[in-house]
N, C-alpha and C positions, 0 to 999 in steps of 0.2 A: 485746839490750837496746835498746828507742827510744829513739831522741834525743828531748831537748825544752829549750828554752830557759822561763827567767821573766822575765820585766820588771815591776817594780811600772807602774801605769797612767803617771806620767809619765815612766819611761823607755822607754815606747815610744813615746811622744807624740814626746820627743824625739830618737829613731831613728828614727821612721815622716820625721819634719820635715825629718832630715839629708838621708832620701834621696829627698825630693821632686823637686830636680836633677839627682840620679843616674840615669845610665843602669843597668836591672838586665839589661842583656843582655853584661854585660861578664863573665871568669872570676871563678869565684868568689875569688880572690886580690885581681884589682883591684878587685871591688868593696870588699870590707873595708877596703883602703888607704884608697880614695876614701873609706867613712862613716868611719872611723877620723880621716880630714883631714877632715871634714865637723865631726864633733863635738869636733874637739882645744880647739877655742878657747874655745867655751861649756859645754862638756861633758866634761872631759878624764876624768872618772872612769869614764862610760860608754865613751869612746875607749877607755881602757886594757882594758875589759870585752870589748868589741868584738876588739880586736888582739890578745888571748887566747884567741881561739874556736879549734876544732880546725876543721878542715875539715868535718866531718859538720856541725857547727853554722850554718858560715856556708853552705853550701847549704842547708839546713832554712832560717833568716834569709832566703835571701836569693828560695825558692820562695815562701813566706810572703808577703814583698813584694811577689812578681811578682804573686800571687791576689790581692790589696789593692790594685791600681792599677786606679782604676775605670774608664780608658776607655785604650787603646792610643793615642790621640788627645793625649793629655794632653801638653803643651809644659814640658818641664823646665825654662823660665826664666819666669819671672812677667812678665805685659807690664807692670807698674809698675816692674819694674828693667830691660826693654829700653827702655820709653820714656826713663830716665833716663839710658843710654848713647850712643842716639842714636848710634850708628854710621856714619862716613862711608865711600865706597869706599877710602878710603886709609887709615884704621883698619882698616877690613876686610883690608887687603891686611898692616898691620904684623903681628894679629894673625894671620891665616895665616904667615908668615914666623914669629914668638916661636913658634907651635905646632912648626913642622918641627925647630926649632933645642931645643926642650926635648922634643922627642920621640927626638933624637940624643943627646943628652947626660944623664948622671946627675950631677945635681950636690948636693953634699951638704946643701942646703940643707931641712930639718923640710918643706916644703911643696911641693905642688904650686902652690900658687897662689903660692908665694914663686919658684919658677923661673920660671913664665910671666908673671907682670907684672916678673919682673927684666929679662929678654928683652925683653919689653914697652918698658919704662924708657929703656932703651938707645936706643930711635929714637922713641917719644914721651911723654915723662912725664907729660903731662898728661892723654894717655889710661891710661896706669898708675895714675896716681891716680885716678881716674874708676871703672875696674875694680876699683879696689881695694876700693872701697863694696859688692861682692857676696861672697858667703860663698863659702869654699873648692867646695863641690857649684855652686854656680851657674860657677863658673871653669872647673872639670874639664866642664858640660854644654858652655860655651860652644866649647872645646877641643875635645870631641867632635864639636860643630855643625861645626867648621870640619873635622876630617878626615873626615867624611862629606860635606864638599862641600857642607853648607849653609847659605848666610847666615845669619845670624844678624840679622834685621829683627824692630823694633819696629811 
């Protein structure tokens, strides 16, 4: 029997939206977490839709995706939310450092973006607060950027 998923037109608007920030070359496991934390906050009924899928689905979801990204080129953080962080070498350096520390650690906290700007907080809050202004996918790409070794420049 083939798999198939439905989305009425604005729930895949608002899946397609989540995983704008998302990396789709991640397992197909993490990806789901990530859209699932992607949509928890504005979207929690498609979250739950989402963190329901069997595995055949979120692969099907998540090929789907990969075919719909129109250019390989494509920067998974909007330069209107880098220019707004403005990142100095020594934010750069905290965040690298919250990445290593919530990459060791599982902490019980609902979010990814809640353990990385916790980390964050701890040596600069007012770049925690600043971070905090971007949606969970924009957090998790930022985290990405940095264990792939790359700045993160507006």
């Amino acid at each position: 029997m083939a798999e198939y998923l439905r989305f009425t037109a604005d729930e895949y608007e608002s899946v397609a939206r989540a995983c704008r920030p998302l990396s789709l070359n991640a397992p197909f496991r993490a990806f789901q977490r990530s859209l699932v934390d992607a949509l928890l906050l504005n979207h929690p009924v498609m979250a739950a839709r989402i963190a329901g899928l069997h595995e055949q689905q979120v692969c099907l979801l998540l090929c789907h995706l990969k075919d719909q990204r129109e250019s390989p080129s494509e920067r998974p953080i909007a330069a209107a939310d880098q220019a707004a962080c403005e990142l100095s070498f020594q934010e750069w350096r905290t965040i690298a450092h919250a990445s290593a520390l919530v990459a060791l650690r599982e902490d019980s906290l609902p979010s990814f973006k809640g353990r990385f700007l916790q980390e964050i907080a701890h040596a600069e809050p007012g770049l925690a607060a600043r971070l905090a202004r971007l949606s969970e996918g924009q957090v998790l790409a930022l985290y990405e950027q940095v264990k792939a070794g790359k700045r993160w420049k507006p």
